[in-house]
Residue frames as qw, qx, qy, qz and C-alpha x, y, z in Angstrom:
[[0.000, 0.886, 0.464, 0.000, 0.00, 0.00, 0.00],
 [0.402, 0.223, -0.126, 0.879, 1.30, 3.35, -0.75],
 [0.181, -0.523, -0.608, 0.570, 0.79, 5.97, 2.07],
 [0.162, -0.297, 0.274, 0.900, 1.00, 8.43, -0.28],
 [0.306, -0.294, -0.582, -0.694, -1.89, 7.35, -2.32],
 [0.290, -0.525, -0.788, 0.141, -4.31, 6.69, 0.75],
 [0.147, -0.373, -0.087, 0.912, -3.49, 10.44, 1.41],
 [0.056, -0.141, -0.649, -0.746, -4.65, 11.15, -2.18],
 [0.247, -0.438, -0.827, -0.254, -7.53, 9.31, -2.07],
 [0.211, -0.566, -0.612, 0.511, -8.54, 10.96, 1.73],
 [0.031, -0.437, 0.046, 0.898, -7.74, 14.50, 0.76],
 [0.013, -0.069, -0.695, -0.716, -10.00, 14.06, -2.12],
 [0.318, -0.601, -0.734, -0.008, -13.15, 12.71, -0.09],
 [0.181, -0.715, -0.533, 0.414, -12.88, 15.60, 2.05],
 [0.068, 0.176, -0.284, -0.940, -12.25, 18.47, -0.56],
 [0.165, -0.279, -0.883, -0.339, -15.49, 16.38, -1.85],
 [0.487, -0.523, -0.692, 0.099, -17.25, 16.45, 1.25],
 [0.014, -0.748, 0.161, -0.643, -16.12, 20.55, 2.12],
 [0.837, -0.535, -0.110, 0.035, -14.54, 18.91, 5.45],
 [0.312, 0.718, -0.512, 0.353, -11.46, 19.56, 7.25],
 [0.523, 0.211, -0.776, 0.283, -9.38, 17.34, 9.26],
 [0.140, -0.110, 0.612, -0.770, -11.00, 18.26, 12.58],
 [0.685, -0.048, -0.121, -0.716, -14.17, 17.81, 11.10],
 [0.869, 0.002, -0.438, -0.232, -13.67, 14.15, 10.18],
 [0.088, 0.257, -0.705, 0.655, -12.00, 13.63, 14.00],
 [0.509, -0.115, 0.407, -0.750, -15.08, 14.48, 15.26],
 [0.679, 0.204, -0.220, -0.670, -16.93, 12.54, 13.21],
 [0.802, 0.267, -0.501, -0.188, -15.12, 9.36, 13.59],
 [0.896, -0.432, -0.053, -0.088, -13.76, 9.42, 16.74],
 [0.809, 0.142, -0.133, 0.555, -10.02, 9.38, 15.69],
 [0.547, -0.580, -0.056, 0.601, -7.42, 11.50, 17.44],
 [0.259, 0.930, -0.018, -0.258, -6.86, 14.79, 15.69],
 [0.108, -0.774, 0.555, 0.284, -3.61, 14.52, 15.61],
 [0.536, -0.045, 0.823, 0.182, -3.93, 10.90, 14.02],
 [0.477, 0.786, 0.392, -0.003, -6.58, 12.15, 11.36],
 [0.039, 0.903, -0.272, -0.332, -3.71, 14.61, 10.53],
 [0.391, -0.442, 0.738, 0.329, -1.07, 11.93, 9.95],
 [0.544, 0.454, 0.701, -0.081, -3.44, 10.08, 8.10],
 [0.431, 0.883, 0.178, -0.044, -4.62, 12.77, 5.54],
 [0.018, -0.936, 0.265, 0.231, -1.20, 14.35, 5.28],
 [0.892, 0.361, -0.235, 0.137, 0.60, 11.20, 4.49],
 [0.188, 0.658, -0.599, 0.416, 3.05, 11.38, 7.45],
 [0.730, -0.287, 0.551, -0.287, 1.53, 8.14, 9.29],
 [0.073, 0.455, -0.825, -0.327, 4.16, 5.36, 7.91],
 [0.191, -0.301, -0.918, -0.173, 1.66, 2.27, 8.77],
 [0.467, -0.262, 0.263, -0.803, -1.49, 3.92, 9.60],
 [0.198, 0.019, 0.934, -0.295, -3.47, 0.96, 11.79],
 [0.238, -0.234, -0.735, -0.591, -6.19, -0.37, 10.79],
 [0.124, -0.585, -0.790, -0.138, -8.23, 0.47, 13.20],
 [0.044, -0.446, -0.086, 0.890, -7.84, 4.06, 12.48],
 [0.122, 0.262, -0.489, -0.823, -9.10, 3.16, 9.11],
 [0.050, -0.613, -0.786, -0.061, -12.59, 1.32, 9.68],
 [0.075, 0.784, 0.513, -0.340, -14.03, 4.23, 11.08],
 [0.089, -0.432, 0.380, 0.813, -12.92, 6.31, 8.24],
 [0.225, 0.179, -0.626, -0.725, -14.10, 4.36, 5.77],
 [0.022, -0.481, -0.875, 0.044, -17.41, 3.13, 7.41],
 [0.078, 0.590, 0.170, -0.786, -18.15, 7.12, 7.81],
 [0.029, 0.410, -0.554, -0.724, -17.80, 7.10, 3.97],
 [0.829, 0.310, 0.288, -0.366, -19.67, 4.27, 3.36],
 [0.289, 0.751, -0.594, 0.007, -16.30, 2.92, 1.86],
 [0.922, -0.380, -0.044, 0.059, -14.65, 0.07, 2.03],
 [0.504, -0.716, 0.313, 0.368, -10.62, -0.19, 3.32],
 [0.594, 0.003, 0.448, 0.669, -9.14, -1.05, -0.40],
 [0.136, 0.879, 0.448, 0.087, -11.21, 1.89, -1.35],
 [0.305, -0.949, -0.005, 0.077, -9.56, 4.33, 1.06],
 [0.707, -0.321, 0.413, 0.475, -6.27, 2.66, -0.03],
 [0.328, 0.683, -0.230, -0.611, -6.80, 2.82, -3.62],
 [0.139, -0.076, 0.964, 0.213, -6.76, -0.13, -4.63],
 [0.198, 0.462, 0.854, 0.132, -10.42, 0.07, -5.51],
 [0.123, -0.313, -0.265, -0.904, -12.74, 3.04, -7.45],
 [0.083, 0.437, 0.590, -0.674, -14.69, 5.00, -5.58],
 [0.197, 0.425, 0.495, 0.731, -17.34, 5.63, -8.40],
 [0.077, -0.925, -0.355, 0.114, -19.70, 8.31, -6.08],
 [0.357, -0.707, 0.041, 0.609, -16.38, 10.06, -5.93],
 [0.276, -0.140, 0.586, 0.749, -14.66, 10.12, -9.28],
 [0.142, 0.594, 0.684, 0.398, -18.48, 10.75, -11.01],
 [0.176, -0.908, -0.279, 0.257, -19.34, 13.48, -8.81],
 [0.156, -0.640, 0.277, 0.700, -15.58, 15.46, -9.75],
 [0.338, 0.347, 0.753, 0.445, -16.16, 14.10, -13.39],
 [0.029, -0.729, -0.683, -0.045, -19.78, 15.80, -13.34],
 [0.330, -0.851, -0.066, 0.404, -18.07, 19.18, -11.74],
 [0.286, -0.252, 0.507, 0.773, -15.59, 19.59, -14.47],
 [0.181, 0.422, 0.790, 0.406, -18.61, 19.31, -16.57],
 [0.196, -0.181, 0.116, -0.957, -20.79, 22.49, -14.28],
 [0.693, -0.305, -0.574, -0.313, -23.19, 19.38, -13.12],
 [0.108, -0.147, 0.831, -0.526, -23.56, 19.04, -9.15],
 [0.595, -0.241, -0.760, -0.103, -25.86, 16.58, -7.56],
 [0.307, -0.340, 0.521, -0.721, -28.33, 17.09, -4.91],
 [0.094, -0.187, -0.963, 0.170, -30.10, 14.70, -2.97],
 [0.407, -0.363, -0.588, -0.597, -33.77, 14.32, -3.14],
 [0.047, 0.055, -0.655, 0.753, -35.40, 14.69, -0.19],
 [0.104, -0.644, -0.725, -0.221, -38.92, 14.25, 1.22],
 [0.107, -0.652, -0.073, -0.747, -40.68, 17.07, 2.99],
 [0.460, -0.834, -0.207, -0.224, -40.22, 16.12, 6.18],
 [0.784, -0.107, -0.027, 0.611, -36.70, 15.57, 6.09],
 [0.481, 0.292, 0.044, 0.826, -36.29, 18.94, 4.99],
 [0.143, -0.844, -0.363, -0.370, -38.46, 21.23, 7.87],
 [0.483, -0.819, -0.019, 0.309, -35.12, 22.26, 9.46],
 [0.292, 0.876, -0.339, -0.179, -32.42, 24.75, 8.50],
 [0.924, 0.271, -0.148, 0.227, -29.70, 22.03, 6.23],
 [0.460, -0.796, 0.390, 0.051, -26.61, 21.93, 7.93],
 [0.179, 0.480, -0.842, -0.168, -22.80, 20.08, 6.92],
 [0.255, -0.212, 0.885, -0.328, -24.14, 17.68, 9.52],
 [0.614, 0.275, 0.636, -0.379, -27.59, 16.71, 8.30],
 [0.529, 0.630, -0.361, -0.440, -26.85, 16.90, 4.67],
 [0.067, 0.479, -0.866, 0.130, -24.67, 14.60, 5.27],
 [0.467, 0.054, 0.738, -0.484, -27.04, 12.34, 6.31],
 [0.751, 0.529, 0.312, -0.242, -28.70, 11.96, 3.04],
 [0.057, 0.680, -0.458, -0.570, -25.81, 11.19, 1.00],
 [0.167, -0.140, 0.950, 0.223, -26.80, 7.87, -0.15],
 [0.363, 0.563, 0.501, -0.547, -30.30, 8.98, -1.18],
 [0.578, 0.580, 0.415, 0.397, -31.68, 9.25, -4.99],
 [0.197, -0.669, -0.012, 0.717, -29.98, 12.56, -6.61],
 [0.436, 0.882, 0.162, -0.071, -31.49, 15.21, -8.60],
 [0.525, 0.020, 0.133, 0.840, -28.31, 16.65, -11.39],
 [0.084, 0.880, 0.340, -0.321, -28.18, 19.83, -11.85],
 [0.597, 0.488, -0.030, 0.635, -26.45, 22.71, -13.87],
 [0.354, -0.800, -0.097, -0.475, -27.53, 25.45, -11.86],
 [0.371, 0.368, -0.601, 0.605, -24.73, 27.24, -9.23],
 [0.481, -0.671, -0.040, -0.563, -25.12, 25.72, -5.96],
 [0.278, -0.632, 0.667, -0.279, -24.00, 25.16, -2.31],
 [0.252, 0.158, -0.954, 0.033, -22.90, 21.54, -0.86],
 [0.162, 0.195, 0.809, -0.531, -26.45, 22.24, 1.05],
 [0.504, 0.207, -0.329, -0.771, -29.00, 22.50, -1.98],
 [0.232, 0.013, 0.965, -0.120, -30.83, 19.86, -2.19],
 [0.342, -0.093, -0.355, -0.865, -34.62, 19.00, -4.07],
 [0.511, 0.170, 0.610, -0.581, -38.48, 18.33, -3.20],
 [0.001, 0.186, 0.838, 0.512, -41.02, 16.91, -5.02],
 [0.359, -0.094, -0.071, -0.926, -44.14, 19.59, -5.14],
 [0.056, 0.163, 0.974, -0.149, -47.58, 17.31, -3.45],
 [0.177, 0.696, 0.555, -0.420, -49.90, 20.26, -3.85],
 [0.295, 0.644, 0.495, 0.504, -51.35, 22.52, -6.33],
 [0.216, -0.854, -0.325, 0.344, -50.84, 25.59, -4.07],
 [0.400, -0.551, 0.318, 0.659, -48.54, 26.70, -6.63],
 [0.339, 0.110, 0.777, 0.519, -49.93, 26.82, -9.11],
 [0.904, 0.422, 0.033, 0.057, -50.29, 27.39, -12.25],
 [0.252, 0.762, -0.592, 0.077, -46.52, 28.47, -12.59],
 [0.019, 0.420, -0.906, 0.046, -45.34, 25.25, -10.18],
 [0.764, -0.125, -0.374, -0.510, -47.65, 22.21, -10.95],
 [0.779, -0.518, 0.204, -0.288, -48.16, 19.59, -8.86],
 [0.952, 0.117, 0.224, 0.176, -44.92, 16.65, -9.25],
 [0.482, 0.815, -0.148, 0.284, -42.57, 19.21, -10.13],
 [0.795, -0.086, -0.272, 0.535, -39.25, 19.32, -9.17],
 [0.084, -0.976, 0.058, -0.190, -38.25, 22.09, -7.08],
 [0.749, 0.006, -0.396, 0.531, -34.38, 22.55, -6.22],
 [0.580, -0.813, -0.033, -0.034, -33.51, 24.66, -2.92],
 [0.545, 0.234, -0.392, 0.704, -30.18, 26.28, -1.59],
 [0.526, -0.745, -0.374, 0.168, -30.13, 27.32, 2.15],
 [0.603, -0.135, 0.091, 0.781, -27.32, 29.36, 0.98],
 [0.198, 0.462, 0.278, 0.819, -28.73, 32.03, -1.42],
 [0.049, -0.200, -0.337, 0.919, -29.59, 34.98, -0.02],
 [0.171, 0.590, 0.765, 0.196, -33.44, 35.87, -0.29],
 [0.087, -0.082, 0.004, 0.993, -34.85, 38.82, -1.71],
 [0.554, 0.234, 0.285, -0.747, -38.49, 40.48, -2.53],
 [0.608, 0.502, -0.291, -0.541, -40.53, 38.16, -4.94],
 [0.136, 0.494, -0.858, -0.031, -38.53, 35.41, -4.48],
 [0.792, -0.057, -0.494, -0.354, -39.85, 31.56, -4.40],
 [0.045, 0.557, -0.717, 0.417, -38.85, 30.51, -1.11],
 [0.722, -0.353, -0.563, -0.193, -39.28, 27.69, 1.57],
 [0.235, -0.530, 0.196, -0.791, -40.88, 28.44, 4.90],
 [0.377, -0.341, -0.857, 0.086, -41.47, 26.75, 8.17],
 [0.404, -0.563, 0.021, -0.720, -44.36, 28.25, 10.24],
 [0.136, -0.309, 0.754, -0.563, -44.45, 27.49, 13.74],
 [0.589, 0.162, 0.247, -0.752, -47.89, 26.10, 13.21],
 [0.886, 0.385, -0.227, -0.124, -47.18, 23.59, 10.59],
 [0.763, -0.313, 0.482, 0.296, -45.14, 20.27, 11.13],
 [0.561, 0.144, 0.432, 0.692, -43.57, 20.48, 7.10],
 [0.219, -0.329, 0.261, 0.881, -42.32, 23.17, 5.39],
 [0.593, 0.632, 0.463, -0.187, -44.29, 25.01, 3.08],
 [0.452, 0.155, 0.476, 0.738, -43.49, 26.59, -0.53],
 [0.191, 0.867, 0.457, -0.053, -44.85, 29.89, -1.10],
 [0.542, 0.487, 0.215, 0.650, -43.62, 33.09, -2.52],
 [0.334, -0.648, -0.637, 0.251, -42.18, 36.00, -0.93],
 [0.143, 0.869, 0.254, 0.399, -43.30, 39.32, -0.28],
 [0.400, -0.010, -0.272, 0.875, -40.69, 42.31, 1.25],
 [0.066, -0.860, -0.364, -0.352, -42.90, 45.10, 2.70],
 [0.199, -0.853, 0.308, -0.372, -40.16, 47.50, 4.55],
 [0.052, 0.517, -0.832, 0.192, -38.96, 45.09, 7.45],
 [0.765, 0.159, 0.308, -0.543, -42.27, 42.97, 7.28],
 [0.105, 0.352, -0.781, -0.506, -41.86, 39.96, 5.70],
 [0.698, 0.251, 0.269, -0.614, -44.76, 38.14, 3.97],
 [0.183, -0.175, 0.912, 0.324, -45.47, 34.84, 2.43],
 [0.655, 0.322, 0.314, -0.607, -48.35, 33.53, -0.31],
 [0.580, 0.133, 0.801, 0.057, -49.67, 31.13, -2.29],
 [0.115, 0.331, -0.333, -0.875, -50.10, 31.31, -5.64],
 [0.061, -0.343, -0.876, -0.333, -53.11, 29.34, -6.95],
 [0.157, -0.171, 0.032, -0.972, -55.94, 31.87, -7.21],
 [0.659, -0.521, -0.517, -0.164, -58.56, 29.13, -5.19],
 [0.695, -0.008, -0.435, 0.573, -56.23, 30.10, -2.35],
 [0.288, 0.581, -0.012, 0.761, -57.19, 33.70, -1.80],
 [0.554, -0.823, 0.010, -0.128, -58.48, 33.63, 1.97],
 [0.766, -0.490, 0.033, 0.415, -54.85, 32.31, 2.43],
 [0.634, 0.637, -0.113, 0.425, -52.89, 34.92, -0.16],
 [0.003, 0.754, -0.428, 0.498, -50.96, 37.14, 2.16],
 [0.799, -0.499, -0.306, 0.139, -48.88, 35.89, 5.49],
 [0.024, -0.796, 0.530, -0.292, -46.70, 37.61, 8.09],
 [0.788, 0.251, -0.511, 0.233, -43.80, 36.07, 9.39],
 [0.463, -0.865, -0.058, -0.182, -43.29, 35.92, 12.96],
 [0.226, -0.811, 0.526, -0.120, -40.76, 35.61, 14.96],
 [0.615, -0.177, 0.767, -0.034, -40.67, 31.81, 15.29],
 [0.776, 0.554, 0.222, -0.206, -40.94, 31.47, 11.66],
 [0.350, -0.536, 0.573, 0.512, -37.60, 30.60, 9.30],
 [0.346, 0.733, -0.415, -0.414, -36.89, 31.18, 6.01],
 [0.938, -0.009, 0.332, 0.101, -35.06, 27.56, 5.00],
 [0.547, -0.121, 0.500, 0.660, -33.95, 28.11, 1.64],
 [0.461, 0.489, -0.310, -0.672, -34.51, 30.09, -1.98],
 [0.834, 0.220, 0.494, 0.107, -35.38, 28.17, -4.30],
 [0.235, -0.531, 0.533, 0.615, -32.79, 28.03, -7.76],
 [0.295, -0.031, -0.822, -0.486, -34.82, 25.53, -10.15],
 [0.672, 0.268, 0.243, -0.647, -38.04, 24.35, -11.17],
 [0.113, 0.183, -0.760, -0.613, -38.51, 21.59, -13.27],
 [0.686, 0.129, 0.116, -0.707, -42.33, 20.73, -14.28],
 [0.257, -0.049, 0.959, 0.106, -43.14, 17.12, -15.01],
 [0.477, 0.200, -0.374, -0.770, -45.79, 17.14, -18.14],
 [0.801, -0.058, -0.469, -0.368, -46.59, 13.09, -17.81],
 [0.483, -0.532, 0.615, -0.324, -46.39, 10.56, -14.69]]
């Protein structure tokens, strides 16, 4: 085994994975300073049982992490990125009624994933639309993609949890000074068109894409 490629290989997963050596400490349990040697290629025999919980985090196995075997989530995913394609993970709607975090993203990495082209964070991620409150512009079955990154502005398409509601909703919002306001757009909807946002109310994400789905 060359240490030198296991280095490779590591430093790759986490440039992948926007992690840094401390991160994947925590995460696994290994001594910082060992997760250093490790990644840096200055641990001559790293032990093997520094390197289960490395590559069980990963969902990896150990000739993986060596190189001796293709990682194809990795090498498709930088493939795909040379290309301006990232991959988000599909998500239902109640997985997604808290703000997306390294940590819980992370959690859905082995889940079905939506490509995109469209510039976004390592926490974007997409829904599949269950209602017609969006309509006509988002029909029902459409694909909506989401970044907890972008910054929201007036007008914008955004997703919203209301204290009041267990899942997130989808509605469009309105800026009114320092008032913010959310609404549906299907025009059966109109006792609900306007909300205010209270205090206990969060923003999630913007949405970036739309993609409509014409036949099931």
């Amino acid at each position: 085994m060359s240490d030198d490629k296991l280095s490779e290989i590591l430093k790759r997963i986490l440039f992948h994975k926007d992690m840094r050596i401390s991160d994947l400490a925590r995460a696994t349990g290994i001594p910082k300073p060992t997760a250093h040697r490790i990644a840096t290629g200055n641990c001559a025999r790293p032990h093997i049982g520094s390197l289960i919980p490395i590559a069980e985090y990963f969902g990896i196995s150990i000739e993986q992490l060596r190189g001796l075997e293709p990682i194809e989530w990795l090498n498709n995913s930088e493939q795909l990125k040379k290309l301006g394609v990232n991959q988000v993970p599909l998500l239902g709607w109640q997985d997604a009624k808290e703000k997306m975090t390294d940590e819980t993203i992370e959690l859905y990495r082995n889940v079905k994933k939506i490509y995109t082209e469209s510039l976004v964070s390592n926490l974007a991620f997409a829904l599949e639309l269950q209602d017609s409150s969006m309509e006509p512009i988002f029909s029902i079955n459409s694909l909506v993609i989401f970044d907890p990154q972008k910054n929201y502005r007036d007008r914008h398409y955004v997703l919203v949890k209301l204290q009041q509601y267990d899942e997130p909703l989808f509605r469009q919002l309105i800026i009114d000074a320092e008032d913010l306001f959310i609404k549906p757009l299907h025009p059966d909807l109109e006792h609900f068109r306007m909300h205010m946002l209270g205090k206990n109310d969060i923003i999630l994400a913007v949405l970036v894409e739309a993609r409509q789905h014409f036949a099931t």
